[in-house]
C-alpha positions as CSV (number, residue, x, y, z in Angstrom):
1,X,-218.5,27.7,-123.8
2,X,-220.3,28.1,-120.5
3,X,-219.2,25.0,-119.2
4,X,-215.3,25.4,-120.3
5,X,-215.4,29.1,-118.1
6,X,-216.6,27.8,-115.8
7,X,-214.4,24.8,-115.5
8,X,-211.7,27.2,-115.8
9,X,-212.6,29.8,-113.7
10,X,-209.5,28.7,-110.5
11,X,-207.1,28.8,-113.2
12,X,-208.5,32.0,-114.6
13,X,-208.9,33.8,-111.5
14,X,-205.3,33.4,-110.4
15,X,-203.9,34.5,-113.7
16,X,-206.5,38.0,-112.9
17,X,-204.8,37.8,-109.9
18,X,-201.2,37.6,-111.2
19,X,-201.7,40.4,-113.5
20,X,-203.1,42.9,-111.0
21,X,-200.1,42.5,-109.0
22,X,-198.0,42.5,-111.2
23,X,-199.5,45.7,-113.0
24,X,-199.5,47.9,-109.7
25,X,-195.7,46.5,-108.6
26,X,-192.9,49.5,-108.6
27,X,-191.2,48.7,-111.9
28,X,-188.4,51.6,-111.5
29,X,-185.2,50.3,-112.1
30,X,-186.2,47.7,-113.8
31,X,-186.5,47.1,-117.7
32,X,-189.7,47.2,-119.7
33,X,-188.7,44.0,-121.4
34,X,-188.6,42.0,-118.5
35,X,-192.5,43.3,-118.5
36,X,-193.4,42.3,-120.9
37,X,-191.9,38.7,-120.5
38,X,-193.1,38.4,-117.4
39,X,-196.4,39.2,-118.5
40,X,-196.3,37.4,-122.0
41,X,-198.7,34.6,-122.9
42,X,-196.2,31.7,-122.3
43,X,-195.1,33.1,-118.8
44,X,-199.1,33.1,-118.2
45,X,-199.6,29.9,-119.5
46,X,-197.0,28.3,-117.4
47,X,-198.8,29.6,-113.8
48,X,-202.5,28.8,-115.4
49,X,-201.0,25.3,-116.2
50,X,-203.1,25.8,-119.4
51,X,-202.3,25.6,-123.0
52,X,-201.2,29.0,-124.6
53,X,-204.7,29.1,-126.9
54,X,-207.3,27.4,-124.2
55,X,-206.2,30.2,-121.9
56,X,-206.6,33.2,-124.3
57,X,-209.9,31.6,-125.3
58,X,-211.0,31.3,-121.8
59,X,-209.8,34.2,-120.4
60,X,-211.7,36.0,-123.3
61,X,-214.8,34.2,-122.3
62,X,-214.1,34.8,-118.8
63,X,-213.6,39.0,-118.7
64,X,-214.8,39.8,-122.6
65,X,-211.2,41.1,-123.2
66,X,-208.1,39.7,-124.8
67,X,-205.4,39.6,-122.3
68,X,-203.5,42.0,-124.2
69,X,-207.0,44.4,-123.4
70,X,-207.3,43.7,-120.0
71,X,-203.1,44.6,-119.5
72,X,-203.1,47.9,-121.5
73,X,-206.8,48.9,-120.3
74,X,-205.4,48.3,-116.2
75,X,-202.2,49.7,-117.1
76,X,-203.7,52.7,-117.9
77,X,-206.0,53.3,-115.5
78,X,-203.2,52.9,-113.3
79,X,-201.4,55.3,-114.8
80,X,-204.4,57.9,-114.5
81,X,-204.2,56.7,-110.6
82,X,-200.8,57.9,-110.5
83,X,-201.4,61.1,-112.4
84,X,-204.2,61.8,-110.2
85,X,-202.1,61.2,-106.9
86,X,-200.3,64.2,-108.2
87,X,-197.1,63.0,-106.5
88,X,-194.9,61.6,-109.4
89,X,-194.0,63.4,-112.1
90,X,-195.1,61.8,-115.9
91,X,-190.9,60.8,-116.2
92,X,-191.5,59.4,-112.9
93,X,-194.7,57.7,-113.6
94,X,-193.5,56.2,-117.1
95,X,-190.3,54.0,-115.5
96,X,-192.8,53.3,-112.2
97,X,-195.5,51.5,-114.5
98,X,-192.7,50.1,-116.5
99,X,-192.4,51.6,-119.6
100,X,-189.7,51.9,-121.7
101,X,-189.4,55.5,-122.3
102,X,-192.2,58.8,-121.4
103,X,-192.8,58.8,-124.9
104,X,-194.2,55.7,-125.4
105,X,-196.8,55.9,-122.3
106,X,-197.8,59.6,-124.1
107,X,-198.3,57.5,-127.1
108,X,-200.0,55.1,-125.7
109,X,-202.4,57.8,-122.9
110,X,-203.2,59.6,-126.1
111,X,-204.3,57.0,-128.4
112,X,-207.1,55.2,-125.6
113,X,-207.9,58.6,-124.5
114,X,-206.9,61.5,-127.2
115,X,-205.4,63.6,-124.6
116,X,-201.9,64.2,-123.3
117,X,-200.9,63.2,-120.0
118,X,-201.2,66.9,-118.9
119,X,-204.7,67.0,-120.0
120,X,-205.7,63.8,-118.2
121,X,-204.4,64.9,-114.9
122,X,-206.2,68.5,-115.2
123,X,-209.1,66.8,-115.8
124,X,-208.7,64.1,-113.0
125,X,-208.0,66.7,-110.4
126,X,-210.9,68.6,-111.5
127,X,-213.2,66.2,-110.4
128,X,-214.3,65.9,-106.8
129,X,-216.6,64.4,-104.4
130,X,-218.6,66.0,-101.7
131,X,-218.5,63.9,-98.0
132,X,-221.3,64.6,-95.9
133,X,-219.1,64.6,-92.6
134,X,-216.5,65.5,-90.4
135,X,-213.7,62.6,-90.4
136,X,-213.0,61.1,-87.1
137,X,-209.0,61.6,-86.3
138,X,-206.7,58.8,-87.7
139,X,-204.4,56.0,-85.9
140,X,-201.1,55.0,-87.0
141,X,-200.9,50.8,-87.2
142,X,-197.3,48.9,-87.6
143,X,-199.2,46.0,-88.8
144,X,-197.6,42.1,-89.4
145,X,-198.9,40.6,-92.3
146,X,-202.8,39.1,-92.8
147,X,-202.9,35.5,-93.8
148,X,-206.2,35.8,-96.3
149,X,-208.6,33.4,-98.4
150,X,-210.3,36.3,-101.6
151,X,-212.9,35.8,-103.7
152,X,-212.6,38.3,-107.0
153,X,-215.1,40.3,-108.3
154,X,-215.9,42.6,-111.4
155,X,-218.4,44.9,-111.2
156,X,-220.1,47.7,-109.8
157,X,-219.3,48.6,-106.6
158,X,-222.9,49.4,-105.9
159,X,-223.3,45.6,-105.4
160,X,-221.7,45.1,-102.6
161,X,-223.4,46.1,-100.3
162,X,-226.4,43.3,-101.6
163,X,-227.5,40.0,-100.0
164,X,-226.4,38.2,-103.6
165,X,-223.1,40.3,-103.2
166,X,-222.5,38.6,-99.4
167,X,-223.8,35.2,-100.4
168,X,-221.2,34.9,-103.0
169,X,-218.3,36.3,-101.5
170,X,-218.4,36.4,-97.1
171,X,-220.6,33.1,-96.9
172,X,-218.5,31.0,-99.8
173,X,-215.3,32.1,-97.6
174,X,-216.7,31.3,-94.0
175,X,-217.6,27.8,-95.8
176,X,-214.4,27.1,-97.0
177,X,-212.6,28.8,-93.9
178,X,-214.8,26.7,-91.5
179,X,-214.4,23.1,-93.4
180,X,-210.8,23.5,-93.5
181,X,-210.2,24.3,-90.0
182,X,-208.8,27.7,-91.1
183,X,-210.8,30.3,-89.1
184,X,-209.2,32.3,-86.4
185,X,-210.8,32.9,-82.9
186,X,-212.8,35.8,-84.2
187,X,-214.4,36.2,-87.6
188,X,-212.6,38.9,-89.7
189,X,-213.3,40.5,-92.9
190,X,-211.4,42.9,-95.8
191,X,-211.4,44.0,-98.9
192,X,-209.6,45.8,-101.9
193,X,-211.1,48.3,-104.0
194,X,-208.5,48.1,-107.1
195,X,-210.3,50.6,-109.0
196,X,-211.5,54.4,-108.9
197,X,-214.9,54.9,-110.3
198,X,-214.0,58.4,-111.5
199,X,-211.2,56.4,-113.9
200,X,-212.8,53.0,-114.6
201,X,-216.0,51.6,-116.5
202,X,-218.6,50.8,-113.4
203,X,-218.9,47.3,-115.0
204,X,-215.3,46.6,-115.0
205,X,-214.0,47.8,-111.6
206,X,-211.9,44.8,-109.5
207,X,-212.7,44.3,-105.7
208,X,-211.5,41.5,-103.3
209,X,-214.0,39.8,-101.0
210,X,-211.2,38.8,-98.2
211,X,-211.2,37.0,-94.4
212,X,-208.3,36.4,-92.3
213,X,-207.5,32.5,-91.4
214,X,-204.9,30.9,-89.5
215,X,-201.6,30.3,-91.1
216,X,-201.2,26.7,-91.8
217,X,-199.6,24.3,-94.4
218,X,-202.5,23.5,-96.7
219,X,-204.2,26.8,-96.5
220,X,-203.4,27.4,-100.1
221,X,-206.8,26.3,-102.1
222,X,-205.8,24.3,-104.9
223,X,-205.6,26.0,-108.6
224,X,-208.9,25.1,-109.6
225,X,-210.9,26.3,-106.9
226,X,-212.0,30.3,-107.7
227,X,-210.9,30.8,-103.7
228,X,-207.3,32.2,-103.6
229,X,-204.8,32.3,-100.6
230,X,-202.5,35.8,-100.1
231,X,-201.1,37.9,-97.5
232,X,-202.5,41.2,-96.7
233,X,-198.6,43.4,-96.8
234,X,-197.1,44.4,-93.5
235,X,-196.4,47.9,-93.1
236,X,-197.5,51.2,-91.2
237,X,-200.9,52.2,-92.3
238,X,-202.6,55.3,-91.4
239,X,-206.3,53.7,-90.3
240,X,-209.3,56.4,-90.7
241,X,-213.0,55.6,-89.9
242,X,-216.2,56.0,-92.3
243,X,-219.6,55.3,-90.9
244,X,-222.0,55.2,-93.1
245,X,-223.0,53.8,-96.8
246,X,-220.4,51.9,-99.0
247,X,-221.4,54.3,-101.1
248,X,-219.8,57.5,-100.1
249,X,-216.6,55.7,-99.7
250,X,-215.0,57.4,-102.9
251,X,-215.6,61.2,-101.5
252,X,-214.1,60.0,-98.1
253,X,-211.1,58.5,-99.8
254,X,-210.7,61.5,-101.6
255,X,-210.7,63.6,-98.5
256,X,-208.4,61.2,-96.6
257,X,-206.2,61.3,-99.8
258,X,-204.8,64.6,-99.4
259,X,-205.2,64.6,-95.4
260,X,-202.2,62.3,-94.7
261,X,-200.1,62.1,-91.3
262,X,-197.4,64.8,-91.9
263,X,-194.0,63.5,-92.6
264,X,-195.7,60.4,-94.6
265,X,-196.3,60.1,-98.5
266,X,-198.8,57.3,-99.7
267,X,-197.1,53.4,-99.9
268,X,-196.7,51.5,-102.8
269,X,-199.3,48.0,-101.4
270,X,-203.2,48.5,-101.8
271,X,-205.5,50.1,-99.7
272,X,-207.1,48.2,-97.4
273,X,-210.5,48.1,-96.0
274,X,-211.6,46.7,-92.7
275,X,-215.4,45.9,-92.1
276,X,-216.5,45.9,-88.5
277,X,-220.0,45.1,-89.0
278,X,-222.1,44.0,-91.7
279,X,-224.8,45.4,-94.3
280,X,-226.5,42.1,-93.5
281,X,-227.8,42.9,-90.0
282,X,-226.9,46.6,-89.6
283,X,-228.6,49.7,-90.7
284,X,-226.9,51.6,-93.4
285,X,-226.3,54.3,-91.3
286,X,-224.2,52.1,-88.6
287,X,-222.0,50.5,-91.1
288,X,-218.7,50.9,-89.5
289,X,-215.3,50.8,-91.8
290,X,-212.2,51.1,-90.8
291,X,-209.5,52.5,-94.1
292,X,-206.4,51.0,-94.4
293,X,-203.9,53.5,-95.9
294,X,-200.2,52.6,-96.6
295,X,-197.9,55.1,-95.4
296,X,-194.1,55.5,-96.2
297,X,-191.8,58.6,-94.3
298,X,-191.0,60.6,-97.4
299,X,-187.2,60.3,-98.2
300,X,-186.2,64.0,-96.5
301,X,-187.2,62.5,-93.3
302,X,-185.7,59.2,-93.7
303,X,-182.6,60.8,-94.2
304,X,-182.6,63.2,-91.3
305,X,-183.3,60.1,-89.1
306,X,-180.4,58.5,-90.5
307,X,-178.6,61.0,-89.7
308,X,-179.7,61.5,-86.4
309,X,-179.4,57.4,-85.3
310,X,-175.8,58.1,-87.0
311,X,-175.0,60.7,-84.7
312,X,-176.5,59.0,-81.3
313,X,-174.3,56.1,-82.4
């Protein structure tokens, strides 16, 4: 069994891949049965190029889940994200996710967790995090998109800040990058923290290992290969620094959470973050990361600019 995950571990990761995208896309509008058929175990198959049955055994080898785990389990704590965001409201949050009705995503918060959505978000909000600092004034980016190679991993966050951690992510990448003619003039490194540790098992939270490359034909690594091509989004990001451990980045997310430029409301693409040095020849202290937030006017001001362009015109 060994052998088989790892043979399949390209095909796997890029269904992982799939799936997270898919899970944290804006599904308003759309129908929860084109969800679930876009999620469904033939759909899967099809991308993994994989039998139905080889991929749910592998995939269960791979991640110790059943697809249909892993779905509802991200799903959820996706959900608690949102509750926790305190923006959307639950009728909101249920067509957003892509549910068919509130009902059935109270159904489904309250049978993994015994509470009501209510419940869950008092208890979310209750929880905090202390950040030893003052936070250094923000930016505002209109950045293009970032051609990428990632490497996935599951796990503690803790790790990656480790020598094993780098060797397995940033030196695989620079390999690749470098032996396929793909690096850009400077080296440059990001990643994406999927997962809140006040919400998700330590052991199961999702991070992308990510550095930027030229954009080429025949950057894409073939299906096989665990390495995976995507584009960082394009966008306006509000772009705060932390210096310091990897470590305290939860309080200082938190902080920079509810600290937004005025006028903006979080985006719907991942946060981003931007490493300027690394743990691997700077002191713990000095470790310099710049946050990536996704920003989006909120719809009042969109329309008084609308307005106002109309009326210039």
């Amino acid at each position: 069994m060994n052998s088989n995950k790892f043979s399949y571990q390209g095909q796997i990761e890029t269904i992982l891949h799939y799936l997270n995208s898919m899970i944290q896309k804006n599904w308003t509008g759309k129908t929860a049965d084109e969800f679930n058929r876009l999620m469904s175990i033939p759909e899967l198959a099809k991308i993994a190029c994989m039998s139905a049955r080889n991929l749910q055994l592998m995939f269960k080898a791979y991640t110790s889940e059943t697809i249909h785990q892993y779905i509802i389990r991200t799903r959820m704590e996706y959900a608690q994200q949102l509750l926790k965001d305190n923006k959307k409201s639950i009728a909101e949050i249920y067509e957003y996710i892509g549910f068919a009705n509130q009902s059935a995503l109270n159904n489904t918060l309250q049978k993994k967790y015994n509470l009501t959505p209510r419940e869950l978000q008092k208890k979310l909000l209750e929880t905090s995090h202390t950040y030893p600092s003052c936070i250094s004034p923000y930016r505002i980016v209109e950045s293009e998109t970032i051609p990428v190679l990632f490497l996935s991993y599951i796990g503690n966050y803790d790790t990656c800040s480790t020598v094993a951690f780098e060797t397995y992510t940033w030196d695989c990448l620079y390999k690749y990058a470098k032996e396929n003619s793909l690096l850009p003039d400077k080296e440059d490194y990001w990643g994406i923290a999927y997962d809140d540790t006040d919400i998700t098992s330590l052991e199961k939270c999702r991070f992308y290992a990510c550095i930027a490359i030229q954009k080429r034909v025949g950057s894409n690594p073939p299906l096989t290969n665990p390495i995976k091509h995507m584009d960082l989004p394009q966008g306006t990001y509000a772009v705060y620094i932390h210096q310091g451990d990897y470590a305290l980045l939860d309080a200082f997310y938190e902080i920079i959470l509810k600290q937004l430029p005025q006028s903006y409301c979080l985006g719907e693409t991942p946060i981003l973050e931007h490493y300027l040095n690394s743990p691997a020849d700077t002191d713990v202290k000095e470790l310099l990361t710049e946050v990536w937030i996704p920003i989006i006017l909120y719809k009042g001001e969109i329309s008084l600019l609308y307005k106002i362009s109309n009326y210039h015109a």
